[in-house]
N, C-alpha and C positions, 0 to 999 in steps of 0.2 A: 500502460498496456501496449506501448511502438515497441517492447524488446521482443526480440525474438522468440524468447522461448516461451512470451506469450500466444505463441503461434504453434508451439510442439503439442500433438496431443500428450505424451507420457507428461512434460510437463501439467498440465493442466487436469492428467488424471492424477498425478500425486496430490497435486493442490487441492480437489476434489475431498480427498481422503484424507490428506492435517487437514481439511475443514470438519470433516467430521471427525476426529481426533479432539480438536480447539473444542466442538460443542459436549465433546465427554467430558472435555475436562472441565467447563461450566457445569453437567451434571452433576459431575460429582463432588465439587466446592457445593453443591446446594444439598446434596446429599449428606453432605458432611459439616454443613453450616458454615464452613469456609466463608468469609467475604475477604474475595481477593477480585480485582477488576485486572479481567484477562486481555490482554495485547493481542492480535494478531497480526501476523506477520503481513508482507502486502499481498502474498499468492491468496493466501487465506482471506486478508480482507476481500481480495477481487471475488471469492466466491463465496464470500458472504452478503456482496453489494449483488452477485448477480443470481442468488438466491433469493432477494426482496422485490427481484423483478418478478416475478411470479407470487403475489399477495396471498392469493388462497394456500397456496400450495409450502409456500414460507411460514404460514400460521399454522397452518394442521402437522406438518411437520416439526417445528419447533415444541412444539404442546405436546408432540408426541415422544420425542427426544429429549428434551430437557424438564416438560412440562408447564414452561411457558413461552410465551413469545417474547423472543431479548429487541430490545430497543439499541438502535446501534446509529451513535452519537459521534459523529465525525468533525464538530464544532473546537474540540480543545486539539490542539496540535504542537502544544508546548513539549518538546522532549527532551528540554533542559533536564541535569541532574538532579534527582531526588523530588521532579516533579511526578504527577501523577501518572501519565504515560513514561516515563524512564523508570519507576518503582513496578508500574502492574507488569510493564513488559520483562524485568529482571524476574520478577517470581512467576510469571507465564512460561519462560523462558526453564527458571528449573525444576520447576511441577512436569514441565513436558518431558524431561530427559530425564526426570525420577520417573516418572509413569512410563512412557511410551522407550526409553532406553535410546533416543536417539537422539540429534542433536535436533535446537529446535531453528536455527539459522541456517538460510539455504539462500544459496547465490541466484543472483537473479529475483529474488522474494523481500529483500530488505527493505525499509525505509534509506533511502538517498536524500534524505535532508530537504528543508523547504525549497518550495519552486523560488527562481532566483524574480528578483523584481521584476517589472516590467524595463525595459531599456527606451528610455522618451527622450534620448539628447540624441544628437548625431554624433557621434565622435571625433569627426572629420572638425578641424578647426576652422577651416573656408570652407564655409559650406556652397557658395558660388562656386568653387573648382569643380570639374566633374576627375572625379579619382578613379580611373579605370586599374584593374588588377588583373593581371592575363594567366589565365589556369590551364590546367589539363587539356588539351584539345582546341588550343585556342581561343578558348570562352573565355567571353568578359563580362563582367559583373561592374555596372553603378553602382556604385557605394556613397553615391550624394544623396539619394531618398530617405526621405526619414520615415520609421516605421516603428509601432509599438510592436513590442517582443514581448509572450505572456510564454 
């Protein structure tokens, strides 16, 4: 949510609107007895996480829209091939551009791959030297601190 265009309104009113797109296309897999487990993208996911911030209003809504309330499970984050999030997100993906006729991949809204580790070593080999690095403007920066990175 630090990029930018998480900060544009047209941005976030599209996103708005593939969220409501995403929950048609959950209606209508249930209408249709479809059992396919739908992907969303991460614009979509942000305004489905900041749809559950409002409890009442996420329930009466949901129930009204698809006719139940979806349970949304952010625990598997596997997106290896052929697992479950790389299979649902491929037929999310073309159920949405057979239906809606557009693509369902939008810059800015993708998965970018797991958060990298934490960084717990220093990389500095002496770490008694103090390693100054002189930037832009004269500014320097200690690079002998050691600091977890999440």
């Amino acid at each position: 949510v630090t990029r930018p265009c998480m900060h544009d309104v047209r941005f976030l009113q599209e996103a708005v609107a593939r969220y409501k797109g995403f929950l048609h296309l959950i209606k209508r897999n249930k209408e249709r007895s479809i059992q396919q487990f739908c992907v969303p993208t991460y614009d979509i996911d942000l305004i489905w996480h900041s749809h559950q911030l409002q409890p009442a209003c996420y329930n009466k809504d949901l129930i009204q829209v698809v006719g139940r309330v979806l349970e949304h499970d952010d625990t598997d984050s596997d997106r290896s091939k052929g697992k479950k999030l790389d299979v649902g997100f491929s037929s999310t993906t073309k159920q949405w551009e057979e239906t809606f006729g557009r693509r369902y991949w939008r810059a800015g809204a993708m998965h970018r791959g797991n958060s990298p580790s934490p960084v717990v070593v220093n990389p500095i080999s002496h770490a008694d030297e103090k390693v100054l690095v002189s930037c832009k403007h004269d500014k320097v920066f200690d690079l002998t601190r050691v600091e977890t990175i999440q």
